[in-house]
C-alpha positions as CSV (number, residue, x, y, z in Angstrom):
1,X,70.2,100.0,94.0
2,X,67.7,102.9,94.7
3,X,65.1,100.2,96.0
4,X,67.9,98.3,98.1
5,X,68.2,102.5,99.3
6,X,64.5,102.7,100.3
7,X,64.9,99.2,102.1
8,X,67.0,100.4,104.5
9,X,66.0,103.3,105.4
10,X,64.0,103.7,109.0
11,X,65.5,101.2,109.9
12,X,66.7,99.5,113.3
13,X,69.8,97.8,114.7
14,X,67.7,94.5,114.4
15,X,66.7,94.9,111.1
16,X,70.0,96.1,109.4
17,X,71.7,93.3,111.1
18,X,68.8,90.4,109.9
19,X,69.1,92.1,106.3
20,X,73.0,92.5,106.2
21,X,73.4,88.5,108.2
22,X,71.4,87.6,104.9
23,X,73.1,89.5,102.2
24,X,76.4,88.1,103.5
25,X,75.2,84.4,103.9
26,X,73.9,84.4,100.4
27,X,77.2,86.1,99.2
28,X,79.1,83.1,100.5
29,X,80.9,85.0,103.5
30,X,81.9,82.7,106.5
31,X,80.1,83.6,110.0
32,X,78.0,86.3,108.2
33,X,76.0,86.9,111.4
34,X,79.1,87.7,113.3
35,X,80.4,90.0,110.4
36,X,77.6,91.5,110.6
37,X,77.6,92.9,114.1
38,X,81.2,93.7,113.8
39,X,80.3,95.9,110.7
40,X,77.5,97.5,112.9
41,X,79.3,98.0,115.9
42,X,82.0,99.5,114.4
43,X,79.9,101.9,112.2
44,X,77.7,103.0,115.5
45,X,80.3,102.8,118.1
46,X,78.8,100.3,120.4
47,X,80.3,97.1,121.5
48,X,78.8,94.2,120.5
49,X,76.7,93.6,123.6
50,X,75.6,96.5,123.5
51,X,74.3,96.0,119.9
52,X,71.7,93.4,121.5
53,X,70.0,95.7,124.0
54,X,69.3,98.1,121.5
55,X,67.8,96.1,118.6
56,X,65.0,98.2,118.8
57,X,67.0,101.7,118.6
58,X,66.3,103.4,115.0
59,X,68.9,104.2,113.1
60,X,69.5,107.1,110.9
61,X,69.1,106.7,107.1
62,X,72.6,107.9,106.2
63,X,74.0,105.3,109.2
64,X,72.1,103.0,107.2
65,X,73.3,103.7,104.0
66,X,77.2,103.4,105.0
67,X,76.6,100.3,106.7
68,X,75.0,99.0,103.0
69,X,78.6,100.3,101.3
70,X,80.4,98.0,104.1
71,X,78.2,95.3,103.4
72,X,78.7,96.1,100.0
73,X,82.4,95.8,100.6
74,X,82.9,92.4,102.7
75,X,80.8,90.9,99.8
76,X,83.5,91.8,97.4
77,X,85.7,90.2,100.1
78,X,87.5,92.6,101.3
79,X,88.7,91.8,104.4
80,X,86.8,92.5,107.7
81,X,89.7,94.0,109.7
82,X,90.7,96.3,106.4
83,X,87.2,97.8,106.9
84,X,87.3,97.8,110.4
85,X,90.8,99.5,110.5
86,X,91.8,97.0,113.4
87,X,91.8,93.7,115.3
88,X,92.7,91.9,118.3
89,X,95.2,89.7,119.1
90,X,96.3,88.5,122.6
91,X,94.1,90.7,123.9
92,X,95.5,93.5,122.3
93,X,94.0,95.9,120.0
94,X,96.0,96.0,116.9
95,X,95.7,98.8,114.2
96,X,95.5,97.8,109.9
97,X,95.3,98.8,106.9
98,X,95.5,97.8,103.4
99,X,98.9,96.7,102.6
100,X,99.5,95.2,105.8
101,X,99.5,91.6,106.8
102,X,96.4,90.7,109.2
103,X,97.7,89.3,112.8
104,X,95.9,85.5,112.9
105,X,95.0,83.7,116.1
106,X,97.0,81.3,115.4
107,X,100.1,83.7,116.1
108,X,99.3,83.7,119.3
109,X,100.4,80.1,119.8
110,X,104.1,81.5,118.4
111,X,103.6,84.2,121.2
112,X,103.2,82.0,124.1
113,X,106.0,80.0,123.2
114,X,108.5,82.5,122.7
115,X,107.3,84.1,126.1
116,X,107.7,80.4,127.9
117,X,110.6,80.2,126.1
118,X,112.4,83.0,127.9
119,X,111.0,82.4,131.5
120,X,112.2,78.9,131.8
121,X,115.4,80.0,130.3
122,X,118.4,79.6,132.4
123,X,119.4,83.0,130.0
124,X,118.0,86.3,131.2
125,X,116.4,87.3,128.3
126,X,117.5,90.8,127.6
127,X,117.0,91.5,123.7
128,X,114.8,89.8,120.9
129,X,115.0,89.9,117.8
130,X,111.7,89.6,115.2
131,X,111.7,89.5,111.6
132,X,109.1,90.7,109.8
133,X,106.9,92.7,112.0
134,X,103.9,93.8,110.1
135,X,101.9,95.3,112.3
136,X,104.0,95.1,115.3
137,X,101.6,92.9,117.1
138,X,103.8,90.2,117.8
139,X,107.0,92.9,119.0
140,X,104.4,94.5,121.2
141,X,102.6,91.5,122.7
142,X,105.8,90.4,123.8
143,X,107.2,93.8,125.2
144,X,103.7,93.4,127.1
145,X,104.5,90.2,128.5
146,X,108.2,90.5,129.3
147,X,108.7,93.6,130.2
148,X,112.3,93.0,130.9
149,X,112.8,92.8,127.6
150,X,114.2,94.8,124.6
151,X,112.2,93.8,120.9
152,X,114.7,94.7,117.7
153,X,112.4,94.4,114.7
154,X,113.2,94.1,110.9
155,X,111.1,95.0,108.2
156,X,111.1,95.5,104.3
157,X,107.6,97.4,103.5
158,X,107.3,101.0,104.0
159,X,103.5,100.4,104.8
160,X,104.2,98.0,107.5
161,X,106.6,100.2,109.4
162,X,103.7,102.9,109.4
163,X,101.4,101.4,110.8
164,X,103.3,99.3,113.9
165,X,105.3,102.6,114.8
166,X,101.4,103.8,115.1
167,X,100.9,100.6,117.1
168,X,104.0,100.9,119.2
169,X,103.4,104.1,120.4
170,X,99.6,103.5,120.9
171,X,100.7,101.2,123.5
172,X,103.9,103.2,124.8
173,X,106.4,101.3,123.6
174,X,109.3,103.2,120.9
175,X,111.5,103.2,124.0
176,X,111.4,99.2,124.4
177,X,110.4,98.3,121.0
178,X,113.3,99.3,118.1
179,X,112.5,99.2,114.1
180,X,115.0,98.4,111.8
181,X,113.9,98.7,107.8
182,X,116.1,96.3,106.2
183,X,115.9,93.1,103.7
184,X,117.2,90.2,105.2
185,X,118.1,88.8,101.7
186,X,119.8,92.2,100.6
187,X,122.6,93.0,103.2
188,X,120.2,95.8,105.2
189,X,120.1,94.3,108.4
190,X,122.7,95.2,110.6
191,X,121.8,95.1,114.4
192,X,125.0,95.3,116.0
193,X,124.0,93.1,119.0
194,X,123.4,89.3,119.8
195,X,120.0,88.0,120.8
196,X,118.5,85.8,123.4
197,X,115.6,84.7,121.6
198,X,114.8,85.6,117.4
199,X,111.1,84.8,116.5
200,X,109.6,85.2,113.2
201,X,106.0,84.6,111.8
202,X,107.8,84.8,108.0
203,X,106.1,84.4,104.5
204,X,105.4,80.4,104.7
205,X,102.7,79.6,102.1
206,X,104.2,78.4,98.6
207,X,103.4,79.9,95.3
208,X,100.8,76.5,94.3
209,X,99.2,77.1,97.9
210,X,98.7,80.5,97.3
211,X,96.6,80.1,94.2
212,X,94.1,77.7,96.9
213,X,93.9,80.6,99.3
214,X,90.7,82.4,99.8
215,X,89.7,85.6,98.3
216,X,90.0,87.9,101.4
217,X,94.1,86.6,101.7
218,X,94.6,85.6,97.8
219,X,92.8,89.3,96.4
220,X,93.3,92.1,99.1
221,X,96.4,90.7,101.9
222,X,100.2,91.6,100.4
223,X,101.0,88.8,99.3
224,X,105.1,89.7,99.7
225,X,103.7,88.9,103.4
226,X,102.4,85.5,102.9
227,X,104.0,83.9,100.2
228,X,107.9,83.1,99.4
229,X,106.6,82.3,95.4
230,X,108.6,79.3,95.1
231,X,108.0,76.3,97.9
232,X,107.5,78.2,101.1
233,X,110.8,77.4,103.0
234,X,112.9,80.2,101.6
235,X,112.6,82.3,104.8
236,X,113.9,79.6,106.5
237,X,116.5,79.2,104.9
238,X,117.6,82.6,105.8
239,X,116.4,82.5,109.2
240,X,118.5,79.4,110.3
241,X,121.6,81.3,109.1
242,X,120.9,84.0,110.6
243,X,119.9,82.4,113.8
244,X,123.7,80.8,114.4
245,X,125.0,84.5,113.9
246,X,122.9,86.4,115.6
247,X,121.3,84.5,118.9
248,X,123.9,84.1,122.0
249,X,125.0,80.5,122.5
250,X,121.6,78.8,124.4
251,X,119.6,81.1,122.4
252,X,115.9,79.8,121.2
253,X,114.8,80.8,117.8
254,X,110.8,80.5,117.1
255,X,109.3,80.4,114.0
256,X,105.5,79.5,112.6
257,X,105.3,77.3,110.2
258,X,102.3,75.7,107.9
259,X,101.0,72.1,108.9
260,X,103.1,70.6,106.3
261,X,106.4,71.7,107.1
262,X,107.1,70.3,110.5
263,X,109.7,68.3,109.1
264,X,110.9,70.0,106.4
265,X,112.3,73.1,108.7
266,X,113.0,71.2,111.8
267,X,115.6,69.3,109.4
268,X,117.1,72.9,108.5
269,X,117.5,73.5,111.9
270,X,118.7,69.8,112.9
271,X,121.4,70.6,109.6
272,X,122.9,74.1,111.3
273,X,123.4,72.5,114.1
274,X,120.5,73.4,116.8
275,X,119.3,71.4,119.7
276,X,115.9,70.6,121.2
277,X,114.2,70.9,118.2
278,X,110.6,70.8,118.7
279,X,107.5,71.5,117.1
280,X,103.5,73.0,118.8
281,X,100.6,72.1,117.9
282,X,98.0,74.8,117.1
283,X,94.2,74.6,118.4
284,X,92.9,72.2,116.0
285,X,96.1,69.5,116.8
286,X,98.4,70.8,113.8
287,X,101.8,71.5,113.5
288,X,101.9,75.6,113.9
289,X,105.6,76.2,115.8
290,X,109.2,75.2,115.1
291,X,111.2,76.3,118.0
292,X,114.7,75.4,118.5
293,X,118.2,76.1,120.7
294,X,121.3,77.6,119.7
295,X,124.4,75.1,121.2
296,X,125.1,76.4,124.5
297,X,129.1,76.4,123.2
298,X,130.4,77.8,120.0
């Protein structure tokens, strides 16, 4: 350790980010180079871009030694955005922690949809409902793209709740944006108001596909966020329930879904009694998001 020490010190941008790109690669992390910068950006406070004009710039041995301990940390595969303390999504910057479910791209395909869903709907759109927030950075992309709109959202962990009412209010939101602490299995969710729209991005990946999962998700991500334990539809279960209670007749209900369970869900849905079932393909031409209509009579 004392030699790595020594190594690093009078140092430059380019040089940490050669040594760090290589410690990563041989660690087995994905896009090591890109880690890297993101690492070294967010130690220094540059932007990436900026990170590239200044390979030359020294930097100071204790700088140096904290960006070994965050190397030192993605190699045990602890998640970038856990280091980091935040990500984007939708263009968003989105504040997390430990504890806290990681917004994915992909989300932003269950985004788009619910936000298409409500302009082309013949429904003004008044009030949706999410469950499961995590973050908040579904509730709050959508309060940023209908702003017309009121976002109820339920959630069990304490943590969770934290950290998107620190979200929320970073983007001026508590007024538009409501949160409701409640288990949707356990009688603690009582809104007292019907919905045009309910989206959820809910915990979808079985207990066998969990095991497959990598290290980052499997060792560090709650896995109360990710995984039902049993075969991955339990959520939607619940959800389809609650959808024919809850959403206003015409109502769309939005869900994400793994690549394998286009069929299974869009039958629980077809069962309760919805219309227009469809599913979305994500970027790489999977099946990412159920979405659904509430019969316009009841």
């Amino acid at each position: 350790m004392e030699s790595v020490h020594r190594e690093l010190r009078n140092q430059t941008i380019l040089s940490l980010l050669e040594w760090g790109s290589n410690e990563l690669a041989e660690g087995g992390v994905e896009s090591p180079r890109l880690n890297c910068e993101l690492l070294l950006s967010h130690l220094l406070g540059y932007k990436r871009m900026e990170l590239r004009v200044k390979y030359g710039s020294p930097v100071l041995p204790a700088q140096a030694e904290e960006f070994q301990s965050l190397i030192a940390r993605r190699l045990h595969r602890e998640p970038l955005q856990y280091i980091t303390g935040n990500t984007e999504f939708m263009g968003l910057n989105i504040s997390v922690q430990p504890g806290v479910f990681i917004p994915r791209p992909e989300t932003e395909i269950l985004v788009e949809e619910a936000v298409a869903a409500c302009r082309a709907s013949t429904i003004p759109p008044r009030n949706i409902l999410e469950i499961g927030t995590g973050s908040g950075n579904i509730a709050i992309a959508l309060a940023t793209f209908l702003p017309e709109c009121h976002i109820d959202t339920i959630e069990s962990s304490k943590e969770s709740i934290l950290i998107a009412k620190k979200n929320i209010a970073a983007y001026n939101l508590a007024d538009r944006i409501t949160q409701l602490q409640g288990d949707i299995f356990r009688n603690g969710f009582a809104p007292g108001r019907k919905y045009e729209l309910l989206i959820s991005n809910p915990p979808y990946v079985s207990a066998s596909d969990f095991l497959e999962t990598e290290p980052e998700v499997r060792e560090h991500e709650p896995a109360g966020a990710i995984t039902d334990e049993l075969d991955g539809l339990t959520f939607y279960r619940k959800i389809t329930t609650l959808s024919n209670s809850l959403l206003v007749p015409g109502g769309w209900v939005l869900v994400e879904i793994a690549c394998n369970q286009e069929e299974p869900v869009s039958e629980l849905f077809r069962k309760s009694g919805f219309e227009k079932i469809q599913s979305v393909k994500d970027y790489s031409g999977l099946p990412r998001v159920v979405k659904a209509r509430r019969g316009a009579t009841t």
